[in-house]
MARNU-33420 format. One line per 4 residues: number of its first residue (from 1); for each residue x, y, z of N, C-alpha, C. Coordinates in steps of 0.02 Angstrom, whole numbers, plus 50000, padded with zeros to 5 digits. Layout:
NUM) X:Y:Z:X:Y:Z:X:Y:Z; ... .
***
This chain:
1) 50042:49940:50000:50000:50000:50000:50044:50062:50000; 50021:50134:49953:50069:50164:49949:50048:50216:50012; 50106:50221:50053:50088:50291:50105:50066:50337:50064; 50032:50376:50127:49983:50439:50107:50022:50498:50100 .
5) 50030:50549:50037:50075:50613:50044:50082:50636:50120; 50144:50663:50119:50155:50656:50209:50188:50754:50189; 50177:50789:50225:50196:50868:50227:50236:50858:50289; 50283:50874:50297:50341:50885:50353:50350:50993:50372 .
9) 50340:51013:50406:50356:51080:50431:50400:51096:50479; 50440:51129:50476:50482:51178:50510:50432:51225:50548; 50461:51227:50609:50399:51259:50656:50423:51352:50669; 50473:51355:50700:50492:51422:50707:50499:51464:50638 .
13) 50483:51519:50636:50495:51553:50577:50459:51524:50506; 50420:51462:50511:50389:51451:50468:50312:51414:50468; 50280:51395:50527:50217:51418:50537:50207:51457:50611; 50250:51469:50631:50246:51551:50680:50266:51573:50691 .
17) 50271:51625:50705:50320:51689:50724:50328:51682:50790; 50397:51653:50815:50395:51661:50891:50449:51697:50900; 50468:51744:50843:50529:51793:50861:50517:51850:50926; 50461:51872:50942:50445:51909:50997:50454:51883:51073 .
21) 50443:51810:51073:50459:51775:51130:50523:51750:51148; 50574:51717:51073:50629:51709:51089:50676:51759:51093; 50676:51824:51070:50701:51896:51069:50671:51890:51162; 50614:51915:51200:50638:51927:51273:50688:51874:51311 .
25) 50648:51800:51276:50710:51749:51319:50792:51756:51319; 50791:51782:51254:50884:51804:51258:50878:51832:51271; 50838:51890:51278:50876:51964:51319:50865:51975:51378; 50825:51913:51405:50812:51909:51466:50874:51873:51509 .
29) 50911:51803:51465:50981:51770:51474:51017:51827:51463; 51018:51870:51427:51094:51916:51398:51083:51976:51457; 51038:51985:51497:51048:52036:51547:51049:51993:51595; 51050:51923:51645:51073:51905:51698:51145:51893:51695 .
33) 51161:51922:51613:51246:51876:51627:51296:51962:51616; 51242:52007:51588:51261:52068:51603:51296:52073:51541; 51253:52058:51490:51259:52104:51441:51197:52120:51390; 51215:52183:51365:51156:52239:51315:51109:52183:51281 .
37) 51045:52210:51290:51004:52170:51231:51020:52202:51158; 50987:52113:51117:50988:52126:51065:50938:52147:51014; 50938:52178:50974:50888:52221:50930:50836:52163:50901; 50779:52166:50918:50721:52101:50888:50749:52100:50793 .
41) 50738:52140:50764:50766:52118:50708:50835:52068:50687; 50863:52080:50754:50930:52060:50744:50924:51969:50753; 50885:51976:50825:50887:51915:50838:50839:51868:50764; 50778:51882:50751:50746:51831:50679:50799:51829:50615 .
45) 50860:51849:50625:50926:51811:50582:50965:51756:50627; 50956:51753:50677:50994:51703:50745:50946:51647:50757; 50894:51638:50735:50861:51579:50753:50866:51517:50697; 50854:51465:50713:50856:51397:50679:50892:51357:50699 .
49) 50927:51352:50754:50988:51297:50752:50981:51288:50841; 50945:51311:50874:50923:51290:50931:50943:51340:50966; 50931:51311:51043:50911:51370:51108:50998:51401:51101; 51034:51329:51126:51121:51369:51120:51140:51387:51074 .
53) 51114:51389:50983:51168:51414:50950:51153:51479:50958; 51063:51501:50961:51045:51551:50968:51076:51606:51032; 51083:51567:51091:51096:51609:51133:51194:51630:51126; 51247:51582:51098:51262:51605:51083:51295:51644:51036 .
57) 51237:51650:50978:51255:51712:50939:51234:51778:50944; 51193:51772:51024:51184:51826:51069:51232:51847:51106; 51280:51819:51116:51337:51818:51160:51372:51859:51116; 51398:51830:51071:51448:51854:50999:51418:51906:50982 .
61) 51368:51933:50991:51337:52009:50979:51352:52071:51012; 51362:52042:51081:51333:52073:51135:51409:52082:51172; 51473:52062:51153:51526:52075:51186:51602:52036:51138; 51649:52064:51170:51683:52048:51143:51736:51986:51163 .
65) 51709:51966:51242:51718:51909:51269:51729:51837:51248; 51755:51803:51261:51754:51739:51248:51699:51699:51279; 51635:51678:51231:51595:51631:51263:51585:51568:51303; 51605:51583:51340:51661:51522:51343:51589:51459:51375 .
69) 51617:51407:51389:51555:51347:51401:51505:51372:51471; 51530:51377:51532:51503:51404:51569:51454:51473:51572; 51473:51501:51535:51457:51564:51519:51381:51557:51484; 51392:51510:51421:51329:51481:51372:51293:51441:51421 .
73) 51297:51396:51464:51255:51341:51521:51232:51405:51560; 51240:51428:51595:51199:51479:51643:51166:51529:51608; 51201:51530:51554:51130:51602:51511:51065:51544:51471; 51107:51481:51479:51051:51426:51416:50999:51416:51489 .
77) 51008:51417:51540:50973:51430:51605:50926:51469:51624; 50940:51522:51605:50888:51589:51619:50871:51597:51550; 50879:51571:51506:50851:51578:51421:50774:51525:51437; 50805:51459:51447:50740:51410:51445:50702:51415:51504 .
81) 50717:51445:51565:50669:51462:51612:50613:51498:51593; 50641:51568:51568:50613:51627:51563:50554:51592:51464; 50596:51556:51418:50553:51549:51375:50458:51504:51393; 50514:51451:51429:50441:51416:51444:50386:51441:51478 .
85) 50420:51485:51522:50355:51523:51566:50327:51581:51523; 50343:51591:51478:50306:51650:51413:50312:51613:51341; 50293:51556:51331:50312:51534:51267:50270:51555:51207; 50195:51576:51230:50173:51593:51180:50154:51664:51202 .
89) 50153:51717:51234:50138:51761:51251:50138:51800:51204; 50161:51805:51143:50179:51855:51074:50187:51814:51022; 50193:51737:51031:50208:51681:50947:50135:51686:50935; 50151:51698:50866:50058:51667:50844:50079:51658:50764 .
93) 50030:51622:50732:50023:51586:50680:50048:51637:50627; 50086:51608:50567:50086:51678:50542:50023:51661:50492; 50012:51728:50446:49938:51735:50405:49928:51671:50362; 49864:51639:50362:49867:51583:50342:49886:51530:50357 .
97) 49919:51499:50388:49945:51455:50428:49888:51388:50449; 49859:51431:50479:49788:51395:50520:49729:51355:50453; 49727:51414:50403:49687:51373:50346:49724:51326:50322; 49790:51337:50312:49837:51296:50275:49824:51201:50290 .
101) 49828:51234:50367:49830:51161:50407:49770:51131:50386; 49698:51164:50410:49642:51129:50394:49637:51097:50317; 49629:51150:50271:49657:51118:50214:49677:51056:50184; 49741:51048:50199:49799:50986:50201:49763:50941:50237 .
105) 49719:50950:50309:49703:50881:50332:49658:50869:50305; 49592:50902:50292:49529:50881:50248:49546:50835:50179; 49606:50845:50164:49624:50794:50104:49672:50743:50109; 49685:50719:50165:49706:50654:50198:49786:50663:50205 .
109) 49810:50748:50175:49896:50727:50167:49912:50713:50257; 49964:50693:50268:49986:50687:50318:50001:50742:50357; 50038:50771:50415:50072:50825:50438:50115:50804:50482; 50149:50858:50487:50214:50808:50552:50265:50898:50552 .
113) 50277:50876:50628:50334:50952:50629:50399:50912:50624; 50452:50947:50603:50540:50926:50628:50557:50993:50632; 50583:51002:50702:50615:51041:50722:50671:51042:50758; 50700:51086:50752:50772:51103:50792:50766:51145:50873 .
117) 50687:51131:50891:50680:51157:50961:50656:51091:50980; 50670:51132:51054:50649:51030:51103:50594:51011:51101; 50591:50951:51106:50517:50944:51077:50474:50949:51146; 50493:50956:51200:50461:50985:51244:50418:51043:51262 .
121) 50461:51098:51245:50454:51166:51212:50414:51146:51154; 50410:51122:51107:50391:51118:51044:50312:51099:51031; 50304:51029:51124:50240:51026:51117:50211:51074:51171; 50240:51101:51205:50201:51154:51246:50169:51217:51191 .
125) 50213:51243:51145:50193:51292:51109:50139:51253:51071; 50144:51201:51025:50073:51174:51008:49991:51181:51017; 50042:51180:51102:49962:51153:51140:49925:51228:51182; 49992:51273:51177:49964:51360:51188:49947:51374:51142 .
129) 49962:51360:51078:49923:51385:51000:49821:51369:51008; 49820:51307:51042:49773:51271:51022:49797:51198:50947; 49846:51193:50945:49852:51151:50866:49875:51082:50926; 49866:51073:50978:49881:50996:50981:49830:50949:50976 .
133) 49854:50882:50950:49835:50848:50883:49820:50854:50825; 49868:50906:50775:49857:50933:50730:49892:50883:50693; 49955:50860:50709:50032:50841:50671:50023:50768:50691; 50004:50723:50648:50038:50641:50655:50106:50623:50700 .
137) 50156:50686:50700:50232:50660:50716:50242:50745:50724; 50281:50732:50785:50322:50784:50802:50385:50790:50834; 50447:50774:50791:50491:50757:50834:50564:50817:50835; 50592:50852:50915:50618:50902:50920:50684:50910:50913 .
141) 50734:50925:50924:50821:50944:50931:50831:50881:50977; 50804:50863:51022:50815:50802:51073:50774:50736:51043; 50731:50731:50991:50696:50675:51011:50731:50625:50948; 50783:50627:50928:50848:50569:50915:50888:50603:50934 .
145) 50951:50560:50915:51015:50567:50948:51054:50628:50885; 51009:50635:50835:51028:50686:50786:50974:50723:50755; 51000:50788:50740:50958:50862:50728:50988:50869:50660; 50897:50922:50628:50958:50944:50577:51009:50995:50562 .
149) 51043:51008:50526:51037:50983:50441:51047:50902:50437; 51059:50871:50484:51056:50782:50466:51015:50761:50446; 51006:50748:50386:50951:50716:50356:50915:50672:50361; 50915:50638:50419:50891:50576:50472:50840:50604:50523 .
153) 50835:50665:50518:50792:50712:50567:50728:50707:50523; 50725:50743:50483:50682:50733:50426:50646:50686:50411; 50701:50611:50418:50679:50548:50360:50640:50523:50416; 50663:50515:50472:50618:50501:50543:50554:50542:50561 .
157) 50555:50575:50537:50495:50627:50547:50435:50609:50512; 50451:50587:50454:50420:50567:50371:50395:50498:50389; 50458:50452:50448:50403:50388:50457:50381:50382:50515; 50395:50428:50558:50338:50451:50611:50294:50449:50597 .
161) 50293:50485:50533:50197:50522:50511:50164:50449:50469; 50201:50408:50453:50176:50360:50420:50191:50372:50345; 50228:50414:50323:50264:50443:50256:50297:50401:50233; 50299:50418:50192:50395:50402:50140:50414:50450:50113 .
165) 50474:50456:50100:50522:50513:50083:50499:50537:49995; 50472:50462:49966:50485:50474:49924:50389:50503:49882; 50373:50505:49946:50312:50559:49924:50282:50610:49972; 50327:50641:49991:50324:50694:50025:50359:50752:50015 .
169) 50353:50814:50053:50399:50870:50044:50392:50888:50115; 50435:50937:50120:50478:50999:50185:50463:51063:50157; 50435:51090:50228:50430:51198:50212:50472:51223:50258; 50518:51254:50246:50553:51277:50310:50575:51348:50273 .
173) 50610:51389:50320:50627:51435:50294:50714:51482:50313; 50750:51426:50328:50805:51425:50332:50852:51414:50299; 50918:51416:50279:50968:51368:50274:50973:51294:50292; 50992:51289:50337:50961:51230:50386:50913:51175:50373 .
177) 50842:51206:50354:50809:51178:50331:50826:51152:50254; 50847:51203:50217:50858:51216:50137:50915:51164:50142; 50956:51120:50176:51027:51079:50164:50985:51016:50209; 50954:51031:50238:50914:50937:50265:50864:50920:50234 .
181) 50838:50965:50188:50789:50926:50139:50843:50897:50079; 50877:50926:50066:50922:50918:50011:50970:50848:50007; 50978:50833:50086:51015:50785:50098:50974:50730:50106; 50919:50743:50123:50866:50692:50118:50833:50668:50052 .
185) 50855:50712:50015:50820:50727:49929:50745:50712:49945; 50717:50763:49976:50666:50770:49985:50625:50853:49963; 50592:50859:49922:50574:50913:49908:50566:50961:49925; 50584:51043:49938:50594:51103:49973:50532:51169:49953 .
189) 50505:51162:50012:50465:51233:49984:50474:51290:50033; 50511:51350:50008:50537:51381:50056:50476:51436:50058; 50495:51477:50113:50422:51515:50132:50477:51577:50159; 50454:51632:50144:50484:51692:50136:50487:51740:50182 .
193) 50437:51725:50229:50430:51755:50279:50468:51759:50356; 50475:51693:50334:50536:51691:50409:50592:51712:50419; 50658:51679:50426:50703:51682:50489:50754:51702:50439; 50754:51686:50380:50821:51679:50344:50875:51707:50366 .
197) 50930:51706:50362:50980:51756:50373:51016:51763:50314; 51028:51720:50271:51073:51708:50214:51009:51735:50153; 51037:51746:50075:50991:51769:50032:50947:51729:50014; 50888:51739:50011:50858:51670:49987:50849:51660:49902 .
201) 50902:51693:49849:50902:51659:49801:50959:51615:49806; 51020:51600:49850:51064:51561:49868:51049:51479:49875; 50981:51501:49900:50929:51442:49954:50938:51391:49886; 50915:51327:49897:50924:51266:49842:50816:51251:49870 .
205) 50783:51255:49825:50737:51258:49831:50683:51236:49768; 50634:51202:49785:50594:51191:49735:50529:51211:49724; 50518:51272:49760:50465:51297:49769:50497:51349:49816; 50425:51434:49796:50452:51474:49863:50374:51517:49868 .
209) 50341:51520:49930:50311:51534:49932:50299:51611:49967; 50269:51661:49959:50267:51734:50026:50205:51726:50063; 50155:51652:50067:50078:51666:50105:50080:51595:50092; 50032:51563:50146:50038:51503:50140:49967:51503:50087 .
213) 49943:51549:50065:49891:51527:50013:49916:51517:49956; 49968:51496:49936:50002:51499:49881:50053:51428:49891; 50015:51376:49946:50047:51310:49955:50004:51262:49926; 49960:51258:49904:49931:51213:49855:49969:51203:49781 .
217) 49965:51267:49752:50006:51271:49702:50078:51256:49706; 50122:51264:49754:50180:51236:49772:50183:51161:49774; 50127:51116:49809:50123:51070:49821:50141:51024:49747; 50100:51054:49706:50074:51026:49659:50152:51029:49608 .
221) 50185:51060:49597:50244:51098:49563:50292:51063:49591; 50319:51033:49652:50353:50998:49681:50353:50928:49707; 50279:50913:49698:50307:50813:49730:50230:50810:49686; 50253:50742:49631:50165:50727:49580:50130:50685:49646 .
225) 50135:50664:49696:50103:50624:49742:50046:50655:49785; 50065:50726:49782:50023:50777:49815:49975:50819:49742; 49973:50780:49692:49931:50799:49632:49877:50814:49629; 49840:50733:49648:49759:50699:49674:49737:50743:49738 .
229) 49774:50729:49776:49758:50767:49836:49756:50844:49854; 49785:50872:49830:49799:50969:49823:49753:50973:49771; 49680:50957:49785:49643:50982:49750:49587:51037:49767; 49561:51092:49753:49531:51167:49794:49547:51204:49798 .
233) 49501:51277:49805:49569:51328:49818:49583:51314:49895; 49632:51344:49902:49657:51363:49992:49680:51458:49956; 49637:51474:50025:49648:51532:50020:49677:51574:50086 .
***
């Protein structure tokens, strides 16, 4: 029997904006360790690669110090304290998002998150959205022994959901994302709105979307398995 098209998502920066929440959590870590916050614009180029790479490329911002390990453990301290107890206080869906989802499930594709946040964190924000039991599979930075860009993050994600690689796609809106679909040779639909830091005509991509009403048509343009099924408008 052939699995059912399976949709894999990147959660931060590409179905919500939680740059408002993780911007106070670092600057909430970057002032117990006594140094300047960083500019919210600054930080939605620093996200994707988890709580420590993020915090420290808050560090590397913010002084001219050596980050040294101790330094990153006690600010990764007052970073994940301070996030969990406000995790959604300012993340919310970005536009479209919410139809997107309904959408996609009314036509049997699969869903599933892979992310590079814990999946702890990952299902708490879920379940402050209101979206828990939205996603077949949700697995975080901790839930194997490897994250991406490893392309094993992904491929596990895909048979979490009951997928196969080889009829499914990834939306993310990173680098990061853009090199673990790639390694997975799994199809890329990048979404414009998020985190990027790097240019996104650089990005290796097979699709690019600016609204998620414009993911049907992506769907369809990037994996024939999602053909039958991406059928309607989504608006």
């Amino acid at each position: 029997m052939t699995p059912a098209p399976t949709l894999a998502f990147d959660l931060d920066g590409t179905l919500v904006d939680t740059a408002p929440d993780l911007t106070a959590a670092l600057n909430h870590a970057l002032a117990m360790l006594g140094r300047p916050p960083v500019p919210p614009e600054s930080v939605r180029t620093m996200v994707g690669q988890g709580a420590r790479r993020l915090l420290e490329r808050g560090l590397a911002a913010t002084g001219p110090e050596e980050a040294v390990p101790a330094l990153i453990e006690a600010g990764l301290a007052h970073f994940l304290a301070h996030y969990r107890a406000n995790i959604a206080a300012r993340s919310r869906p970005f536009p479209g998002a919410d139809d997107a989802l309904d959408w996609l499930a009314a036509r049997g594709i699969g869903l599933a998150i892979c992310t590079n946040k814990p999946e702890a964190l990952t299902h708490a924000l879920l379940e402050a959205l209101g979206w828990h039991g939205r996603f077949a599979a949700i697995l975080g930075a901790d839930s194997r022994p490897w994250k991406k860009p490893d392309p094993r993050h992904l491929l596990d994600t895909i048979a979490a959901a009951g997928g196969a690689a080889a009829t499914s796609a990834y939306v993310g809106d990173s680098p990061t994302d853009a090199a673990t679909a790639a390694a997975a040779a799994v199809p890329f639909i990048f979404v414009t709105h998020g985190y990027c830091e790097a240019a996104p005509a650089t990005l290796s991509a097979q699709a690019r979307i600016d609204h998620f009403s414009e993911l049907a048509a992506a769907l369809e343009k990037v994996q024939p398995a999602f053909s039958a099924a991406a059928k309607g408008p989504l608006r």
